[in-house]
TORKOL-4160 file (C-alpha; in steps of 0.2 Angstrom, whole numbers, padded with zeros to 4 digits, m for minus):
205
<pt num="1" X="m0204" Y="m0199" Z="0063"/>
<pt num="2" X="m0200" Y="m0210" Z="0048"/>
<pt num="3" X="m0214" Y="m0203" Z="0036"/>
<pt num="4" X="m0206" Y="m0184" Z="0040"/>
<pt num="5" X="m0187" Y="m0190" Z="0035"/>
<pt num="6" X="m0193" Y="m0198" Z="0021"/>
<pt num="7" X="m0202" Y="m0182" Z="0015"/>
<pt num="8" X="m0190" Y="m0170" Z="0016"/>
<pt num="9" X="m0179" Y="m0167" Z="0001"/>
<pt num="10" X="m0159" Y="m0163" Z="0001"/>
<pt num="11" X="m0162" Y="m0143" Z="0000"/>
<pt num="12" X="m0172" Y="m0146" Z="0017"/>
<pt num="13" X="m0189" Y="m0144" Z="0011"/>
<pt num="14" X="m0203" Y="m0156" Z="0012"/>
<pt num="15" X="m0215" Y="m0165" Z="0000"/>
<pt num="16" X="m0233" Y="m0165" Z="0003"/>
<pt num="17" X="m0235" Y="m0184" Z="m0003"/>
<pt num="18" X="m0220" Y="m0194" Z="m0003"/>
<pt num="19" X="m0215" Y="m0205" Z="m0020"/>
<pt num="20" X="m0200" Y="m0210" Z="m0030"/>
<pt num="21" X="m0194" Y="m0192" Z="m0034"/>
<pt num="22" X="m0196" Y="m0173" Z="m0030"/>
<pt num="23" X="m0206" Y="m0172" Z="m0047"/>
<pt num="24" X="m0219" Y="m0182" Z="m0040"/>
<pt num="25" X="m0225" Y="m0168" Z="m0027"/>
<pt num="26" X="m0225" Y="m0152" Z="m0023"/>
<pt num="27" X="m0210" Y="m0145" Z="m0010"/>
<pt num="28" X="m0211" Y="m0129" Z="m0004"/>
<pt num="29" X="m0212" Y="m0116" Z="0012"/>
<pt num="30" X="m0232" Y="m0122" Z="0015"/>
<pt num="31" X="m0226" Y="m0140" Z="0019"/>
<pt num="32" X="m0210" Y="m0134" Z="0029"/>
<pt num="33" X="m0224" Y="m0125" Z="0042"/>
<pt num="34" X="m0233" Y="m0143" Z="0042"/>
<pt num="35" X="m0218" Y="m0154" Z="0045"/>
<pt num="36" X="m0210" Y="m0139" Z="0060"/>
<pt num="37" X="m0229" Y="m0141" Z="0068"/>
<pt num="38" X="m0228" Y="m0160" Z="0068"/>
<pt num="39" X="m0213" Y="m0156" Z="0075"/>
<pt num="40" X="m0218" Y="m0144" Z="0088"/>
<pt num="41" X="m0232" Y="m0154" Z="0095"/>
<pt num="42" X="m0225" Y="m0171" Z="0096"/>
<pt num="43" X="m0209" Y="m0166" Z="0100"/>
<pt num="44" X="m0200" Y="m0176" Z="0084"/>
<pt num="45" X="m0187" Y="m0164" Z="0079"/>
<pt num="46" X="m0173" Y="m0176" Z="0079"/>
<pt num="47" X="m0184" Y="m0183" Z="0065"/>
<pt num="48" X="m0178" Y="m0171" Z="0051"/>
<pt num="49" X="m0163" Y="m0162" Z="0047"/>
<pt num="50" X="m0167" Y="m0145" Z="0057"/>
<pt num="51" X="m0151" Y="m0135" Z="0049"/>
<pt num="52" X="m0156" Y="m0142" Z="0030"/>
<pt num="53" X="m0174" Y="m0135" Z="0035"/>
<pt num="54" X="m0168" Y="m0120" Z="0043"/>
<pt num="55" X="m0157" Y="m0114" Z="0028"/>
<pt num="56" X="m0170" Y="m0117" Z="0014"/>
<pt num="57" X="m0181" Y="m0107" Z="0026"/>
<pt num="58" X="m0168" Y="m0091" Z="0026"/>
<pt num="59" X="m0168" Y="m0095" Z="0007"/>
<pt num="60" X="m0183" Y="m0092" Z="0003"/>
<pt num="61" X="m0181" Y="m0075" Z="0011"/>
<pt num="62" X="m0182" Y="m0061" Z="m0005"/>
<pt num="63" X="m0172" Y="m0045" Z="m0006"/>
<pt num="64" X="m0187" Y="m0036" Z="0002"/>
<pt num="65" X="m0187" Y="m0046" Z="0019"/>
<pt num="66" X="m0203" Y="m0055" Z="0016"/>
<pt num="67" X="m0204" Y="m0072" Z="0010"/>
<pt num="68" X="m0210" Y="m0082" Z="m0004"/>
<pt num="69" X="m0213" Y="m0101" Z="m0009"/>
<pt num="70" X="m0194" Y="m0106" Z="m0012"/>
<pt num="71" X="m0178" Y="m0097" Z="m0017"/>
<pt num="72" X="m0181" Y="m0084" Z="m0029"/>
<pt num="73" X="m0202" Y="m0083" Z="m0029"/>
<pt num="74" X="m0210" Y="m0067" Z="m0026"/>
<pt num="75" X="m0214" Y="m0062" Z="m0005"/>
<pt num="76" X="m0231" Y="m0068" Z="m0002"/>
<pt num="77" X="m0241" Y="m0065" Z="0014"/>
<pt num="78" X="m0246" Y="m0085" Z="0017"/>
<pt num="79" X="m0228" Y="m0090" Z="0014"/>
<pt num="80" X="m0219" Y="m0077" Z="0026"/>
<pt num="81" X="m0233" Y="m0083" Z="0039"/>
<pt num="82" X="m0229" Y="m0100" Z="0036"/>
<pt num="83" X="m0209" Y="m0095" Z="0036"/>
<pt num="84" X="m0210" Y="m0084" Z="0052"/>
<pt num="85" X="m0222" Y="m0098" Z="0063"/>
<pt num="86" X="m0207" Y="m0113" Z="0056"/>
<pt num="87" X="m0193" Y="m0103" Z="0062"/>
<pt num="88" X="m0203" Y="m0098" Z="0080"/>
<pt num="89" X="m0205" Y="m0116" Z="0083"/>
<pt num="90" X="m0189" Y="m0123" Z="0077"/>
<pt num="91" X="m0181" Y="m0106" Z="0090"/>
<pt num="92" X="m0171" Y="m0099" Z="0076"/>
<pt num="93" X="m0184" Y="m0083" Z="0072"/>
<pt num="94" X="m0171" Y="m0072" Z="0086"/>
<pt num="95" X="m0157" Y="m0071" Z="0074"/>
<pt num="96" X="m0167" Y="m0069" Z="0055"/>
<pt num="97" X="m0160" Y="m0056" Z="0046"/>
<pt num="98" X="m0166" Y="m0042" Z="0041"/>
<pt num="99" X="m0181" Y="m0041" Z="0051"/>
<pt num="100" X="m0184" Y="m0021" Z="0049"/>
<pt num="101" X="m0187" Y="m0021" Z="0031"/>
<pt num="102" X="m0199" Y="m0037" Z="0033"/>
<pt num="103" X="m0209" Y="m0027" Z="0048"/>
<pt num="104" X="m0212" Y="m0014" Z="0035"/>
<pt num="105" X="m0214" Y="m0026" Z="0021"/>
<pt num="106" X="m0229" Y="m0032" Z="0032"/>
<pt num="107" X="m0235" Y="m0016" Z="0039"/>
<pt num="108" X="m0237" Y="m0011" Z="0021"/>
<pt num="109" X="m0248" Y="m0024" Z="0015"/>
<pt num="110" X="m0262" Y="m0016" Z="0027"/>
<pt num="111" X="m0271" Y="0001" Z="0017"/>
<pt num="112" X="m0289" Y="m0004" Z="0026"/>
<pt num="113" X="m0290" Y="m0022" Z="0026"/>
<pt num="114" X="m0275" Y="m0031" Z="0019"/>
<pt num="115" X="m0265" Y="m0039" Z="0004"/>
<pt num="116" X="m0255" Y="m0053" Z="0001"/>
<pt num="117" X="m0243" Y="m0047" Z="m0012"/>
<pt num="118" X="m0239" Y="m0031" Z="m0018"/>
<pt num="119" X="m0250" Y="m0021" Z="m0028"/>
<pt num="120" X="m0266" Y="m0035" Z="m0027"/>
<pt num="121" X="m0283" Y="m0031" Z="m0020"/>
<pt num="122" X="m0286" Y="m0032" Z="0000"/>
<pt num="123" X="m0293" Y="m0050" Z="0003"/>
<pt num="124" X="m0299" Y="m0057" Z="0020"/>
<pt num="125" X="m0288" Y="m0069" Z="0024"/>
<pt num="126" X="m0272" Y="m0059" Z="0025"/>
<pt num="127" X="m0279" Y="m0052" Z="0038"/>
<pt num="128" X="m0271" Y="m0065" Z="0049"/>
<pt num="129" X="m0257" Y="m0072" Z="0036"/>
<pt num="130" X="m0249" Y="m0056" Z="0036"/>
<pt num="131" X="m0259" Y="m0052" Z="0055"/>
<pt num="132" X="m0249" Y="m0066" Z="0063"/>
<pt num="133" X="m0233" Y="m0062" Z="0055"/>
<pt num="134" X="m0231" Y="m0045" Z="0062"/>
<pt num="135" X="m0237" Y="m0053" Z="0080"/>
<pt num="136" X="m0222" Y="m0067" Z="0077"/>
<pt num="137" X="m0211" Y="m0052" Z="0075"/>
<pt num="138" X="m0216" Y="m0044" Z="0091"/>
<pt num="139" X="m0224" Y="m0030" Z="0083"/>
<pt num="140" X="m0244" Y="m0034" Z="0083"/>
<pt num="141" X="m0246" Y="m0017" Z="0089"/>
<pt num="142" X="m0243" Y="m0011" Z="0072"/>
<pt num="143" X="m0260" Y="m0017" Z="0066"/>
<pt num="144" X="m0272" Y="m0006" Z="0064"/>
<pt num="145" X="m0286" Y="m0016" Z="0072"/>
<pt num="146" X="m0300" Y="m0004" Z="0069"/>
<pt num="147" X="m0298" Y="m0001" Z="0051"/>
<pt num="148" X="m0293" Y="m0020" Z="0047"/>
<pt num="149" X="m0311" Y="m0024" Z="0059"/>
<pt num="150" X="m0319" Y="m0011" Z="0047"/>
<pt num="151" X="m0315" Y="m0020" Z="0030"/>
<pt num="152" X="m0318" Y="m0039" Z="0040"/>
<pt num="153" X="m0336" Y="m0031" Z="0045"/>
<pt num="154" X="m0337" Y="m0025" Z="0024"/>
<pt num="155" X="m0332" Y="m0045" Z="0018"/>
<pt num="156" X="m0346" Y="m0051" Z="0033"/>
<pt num="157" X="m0362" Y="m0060" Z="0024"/>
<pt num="158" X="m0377" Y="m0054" Z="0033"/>
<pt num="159" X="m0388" Y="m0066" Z="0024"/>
<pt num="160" X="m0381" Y="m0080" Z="0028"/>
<pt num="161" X="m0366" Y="m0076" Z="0043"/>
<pt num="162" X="m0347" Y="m0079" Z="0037"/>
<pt num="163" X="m0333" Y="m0070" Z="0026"/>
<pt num="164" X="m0331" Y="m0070" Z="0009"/>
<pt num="165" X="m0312" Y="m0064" Z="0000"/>
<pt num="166" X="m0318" Y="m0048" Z="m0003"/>
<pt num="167" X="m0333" Y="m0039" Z="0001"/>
<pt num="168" X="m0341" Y="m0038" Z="m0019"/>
<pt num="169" X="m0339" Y="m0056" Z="m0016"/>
<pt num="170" X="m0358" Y="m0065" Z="m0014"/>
<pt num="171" X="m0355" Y="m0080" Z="m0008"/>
<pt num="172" X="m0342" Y="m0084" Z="0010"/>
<pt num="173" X="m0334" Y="m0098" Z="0012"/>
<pt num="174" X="m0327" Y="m0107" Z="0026"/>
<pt num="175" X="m0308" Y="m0104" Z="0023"/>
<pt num="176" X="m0310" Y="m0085" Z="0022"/>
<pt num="177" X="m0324" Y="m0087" Z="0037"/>
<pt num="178" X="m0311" Y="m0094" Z="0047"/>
<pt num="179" X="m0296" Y="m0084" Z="0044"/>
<pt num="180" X="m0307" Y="m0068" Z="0046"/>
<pt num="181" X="m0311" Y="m0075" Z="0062"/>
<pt num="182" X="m0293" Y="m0076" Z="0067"/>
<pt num="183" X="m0290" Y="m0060" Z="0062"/>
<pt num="184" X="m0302" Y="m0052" Z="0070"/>
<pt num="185" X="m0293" Y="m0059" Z="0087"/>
<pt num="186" X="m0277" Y="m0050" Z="0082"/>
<pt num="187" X="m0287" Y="m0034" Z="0080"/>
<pt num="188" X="m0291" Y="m0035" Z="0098"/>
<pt num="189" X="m0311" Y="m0041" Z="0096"/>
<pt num="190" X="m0309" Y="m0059" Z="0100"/>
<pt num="191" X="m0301" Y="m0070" Z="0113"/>
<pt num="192" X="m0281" Y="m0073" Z="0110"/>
<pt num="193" X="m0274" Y="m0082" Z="0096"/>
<pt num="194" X="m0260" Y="m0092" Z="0096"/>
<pt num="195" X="m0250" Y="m0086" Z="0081"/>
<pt num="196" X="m0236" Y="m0100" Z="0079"/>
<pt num="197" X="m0251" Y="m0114" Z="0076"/>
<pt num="198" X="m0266" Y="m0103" Z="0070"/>
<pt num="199" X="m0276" Y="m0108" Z="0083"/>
<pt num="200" X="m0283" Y="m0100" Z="0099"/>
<pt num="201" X="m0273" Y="m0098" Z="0115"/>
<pt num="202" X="m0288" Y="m0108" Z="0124"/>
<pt num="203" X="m0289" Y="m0123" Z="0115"/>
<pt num="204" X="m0267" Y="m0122" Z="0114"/>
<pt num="205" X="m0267" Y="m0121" Z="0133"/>
């Protein structure tokens, strides 16, 4: 409890190693979803300041609903994941605004497989970065499972099993491995998947 009030900053977001100033770390959205799942598990929200986190939260909210690292940064997949999964935990998601442009915003991001930010390539792992956003939002049904499975299976190494980012790439790895994993449960294919920890339902129950 000590160590999370003394890493989140005045504007309510929270370092990612605590020193003498801001300038020492990075503070954005990634470490907001950290400090609200320390939170969420341990049951230590008296520990921060939840309206001060809440608010750079809805700040970080850009004009097209979706999310970026801070005020003003461009909607990103991973950071309106992070974003949506803070504010489920901390109870505030009910009453975001503008949730219809953000559902389309994600539901956008899919043309096969899908894309973290506007107008970049498909990449494996947004298949449960912006996946588990639209299941946060209620609205999981609007994946479309058998084409996002289709590109998953194309990213898949046969030689050696796992994903790779894309599938001209030749080598996986174990981040896109595991996130192509989890998004092969929101298309339906695997077990459950608890979206607010990224983790499965079995292991969360």
């Amino acid at each position: 409890a000590h160590s999370l009030r003394k890493w989140q900053l005045p504007d309510g977001s929270f370092c990612c190693v605590h020193g003498i100033s801001s300038l020492d770390s990075e503070n954005d959205i990634r470490f907001v979803y950290c400090a609200a799942s320390i939170c969420y598990i341990l049951d230590l929200w008296q520990a921060v300041d939840l309206e001060q986190m809440a608010q750079f939260i809805c700040g970080s909210q850009s004009y097209d609903g979706a999310f970026g690292m801070g005020p003003a940064c461009e909607s990103h997949g991973g950071c309106t994941y992070c974003a949506l999964a803070a504010l489920s935990m901390m109870g505030r998601l009910p009453v975001l605004p503008g949730k219809e442009g953000l559902v389309d915003w994600c539901v956008k991001r899919q043309h096969f497989g899908f894309q973290g930010r506007i107008e970049k390539p498909m990449d494996s792992c947004y298949s449960f970065w912006v996946g588990a956003s639209l299941d946060l939002l209620g609205v999981g049904s609007f994946i479309d499972g058998r084409s996002c499975s289709r590109f998953l299976k194309e990213c898949e190494s046969t030689p050696t099993g796992g994903f790779q980012k894309f599938p001209e790439v030749k080598v996986p790895d174990l981040l896109h491995s595991y996130f192509s994993v989890c998004g092969l449960s929101l298309c339906g294919l695997l077990g459950p998947t608890n979206s607010r920890l990224n983790m499965s339902q079995r292991a969360f129950d």
